[in-house]
N, C-alpha and C positions, 0 to 999 in steps of 0.2 A: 504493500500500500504506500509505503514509504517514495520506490519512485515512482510512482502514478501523482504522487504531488509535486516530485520533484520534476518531473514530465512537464506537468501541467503551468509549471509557474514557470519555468524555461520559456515555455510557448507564450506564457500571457506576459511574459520579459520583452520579445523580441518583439510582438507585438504593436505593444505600448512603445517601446524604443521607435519602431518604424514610425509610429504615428508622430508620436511629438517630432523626429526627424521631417517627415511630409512635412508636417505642419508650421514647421522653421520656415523651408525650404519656400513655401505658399506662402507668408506673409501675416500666417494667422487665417486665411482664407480656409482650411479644413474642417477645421474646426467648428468654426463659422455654418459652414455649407452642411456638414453633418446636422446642427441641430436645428438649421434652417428648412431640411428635408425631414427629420424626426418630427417635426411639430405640425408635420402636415396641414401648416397654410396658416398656423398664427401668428408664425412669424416673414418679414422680409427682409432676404440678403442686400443690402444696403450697397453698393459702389460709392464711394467721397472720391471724388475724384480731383485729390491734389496735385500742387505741384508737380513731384517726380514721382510719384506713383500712387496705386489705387491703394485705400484702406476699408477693410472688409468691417462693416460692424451688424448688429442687429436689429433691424426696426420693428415694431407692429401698428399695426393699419386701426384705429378707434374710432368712430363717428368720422371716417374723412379725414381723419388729422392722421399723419406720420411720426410715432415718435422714437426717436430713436438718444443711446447716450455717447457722446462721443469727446474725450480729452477730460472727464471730469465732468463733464454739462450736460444737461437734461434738453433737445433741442427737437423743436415741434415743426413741420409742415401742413400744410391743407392740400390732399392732393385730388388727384381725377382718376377715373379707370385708367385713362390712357396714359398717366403715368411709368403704368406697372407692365410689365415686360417678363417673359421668360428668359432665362439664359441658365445654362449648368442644371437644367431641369428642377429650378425652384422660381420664384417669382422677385422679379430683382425690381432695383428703382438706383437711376445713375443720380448724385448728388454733385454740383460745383463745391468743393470742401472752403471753397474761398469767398464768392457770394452767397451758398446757403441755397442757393436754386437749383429745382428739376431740371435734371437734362434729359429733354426726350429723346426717342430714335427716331426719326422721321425715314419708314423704307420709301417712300418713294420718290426716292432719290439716290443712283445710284453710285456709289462713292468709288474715288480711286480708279476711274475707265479711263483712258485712254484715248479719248473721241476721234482724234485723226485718224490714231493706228487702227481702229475698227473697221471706219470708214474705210477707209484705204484696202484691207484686206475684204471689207463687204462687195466695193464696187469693181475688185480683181477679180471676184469669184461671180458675179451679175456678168462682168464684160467678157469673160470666158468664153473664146471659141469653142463652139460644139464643134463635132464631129459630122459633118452630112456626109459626108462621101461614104457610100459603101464600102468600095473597095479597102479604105482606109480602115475601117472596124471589121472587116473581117481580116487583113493582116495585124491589128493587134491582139485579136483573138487568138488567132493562129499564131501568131508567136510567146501568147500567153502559154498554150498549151504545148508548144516543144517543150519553152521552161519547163513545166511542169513534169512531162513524158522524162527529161533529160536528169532531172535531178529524181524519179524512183527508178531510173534507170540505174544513176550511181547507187544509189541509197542499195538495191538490189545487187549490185554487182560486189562493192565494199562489204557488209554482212556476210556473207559466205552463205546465205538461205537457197542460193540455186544450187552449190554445191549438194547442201544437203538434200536439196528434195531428188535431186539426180541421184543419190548413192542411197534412194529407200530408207535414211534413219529416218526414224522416229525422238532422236533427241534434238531438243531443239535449244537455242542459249536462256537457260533463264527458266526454263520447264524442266521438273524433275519427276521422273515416273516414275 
């Protein structure tokens, strides 16, 4: 019985070591996020999104108000449905840590594209010569399929499978009877 405890606390050692590890490693975000999904919906993962990086804290949603504790201080919002957002599959809300304001996501707007290089690549693939000529699609067909004929050609000749089936074995590489 002795090491069935000692087994046991090993495990719940390494455990606990990985986590608090994670959870350095995240910024305190684990943590967080764990009991922001344990509480199935009373509470909300919080983003402050300061200066050089995000601070995870906890908030909960009361009549409309957000109240969340952050630095020592007790600090309140009034928010909207459309504040509240999924992300990391709990229900998050992005804060300015600096003015105290909701940041929303706005999708319909698509962020970080490229508009010329799309463009450019859109209207190469619109201006695209087809193909009319027959004759022309049946010699890349026809040259589609030497390739192909030409390479189980090797593929058959390198294996040594014609060998075998010429000389009646029955073993073959990789099958064992």
């Amino acid at each position: 019985m002795n090491a069935v405890l000692v087994q046991i606390f090993a495990y719940l050692l390494v455990w606990v070591l990985s986590l608090v590890f994670f959870n350095f490693l995240s910024n305190g975000f684990l943590v967080k996020w764990i009991r922001v999904k344990a509480s199935r919906g009373r509470f909300v993962l919080i983003e402050l999104d300061g200066v050089a990086e995000f601070i995870w804290v906890l908030g909960k949603i009361e009549d409309n108000h957000l109240r969340w504790k952050s630095g020592g201080e007790h600090k309140s919002l009034i928010i909207t449905r459309a504040d509240i957002y999924r992300k990391y599959g709990v229900k998050c809300i992005t804060i300015d840590a600096e003015t105290n304001a909701i940041r929303r996501i706005d999708w319909s707007v698509a962020e970080k594209v490229d508009a010329e290089a799309y463009d450019d690549k859109l209207q190469r693939a619109v201006e695209a010569p087809e193909i009319t000529n027959k004759n022309e699609k049946v010699l890349i067909i026809l040259a589609i399929v030497i390739i192909v004929l030409l390479s189980v050609y090797n593929a058959w000749t390198l294996t040594g499978i014609k060998e075998l089936l010429a000389n009646g074995s029955t073993n073959v590489v990789g099958v064992v009877n």
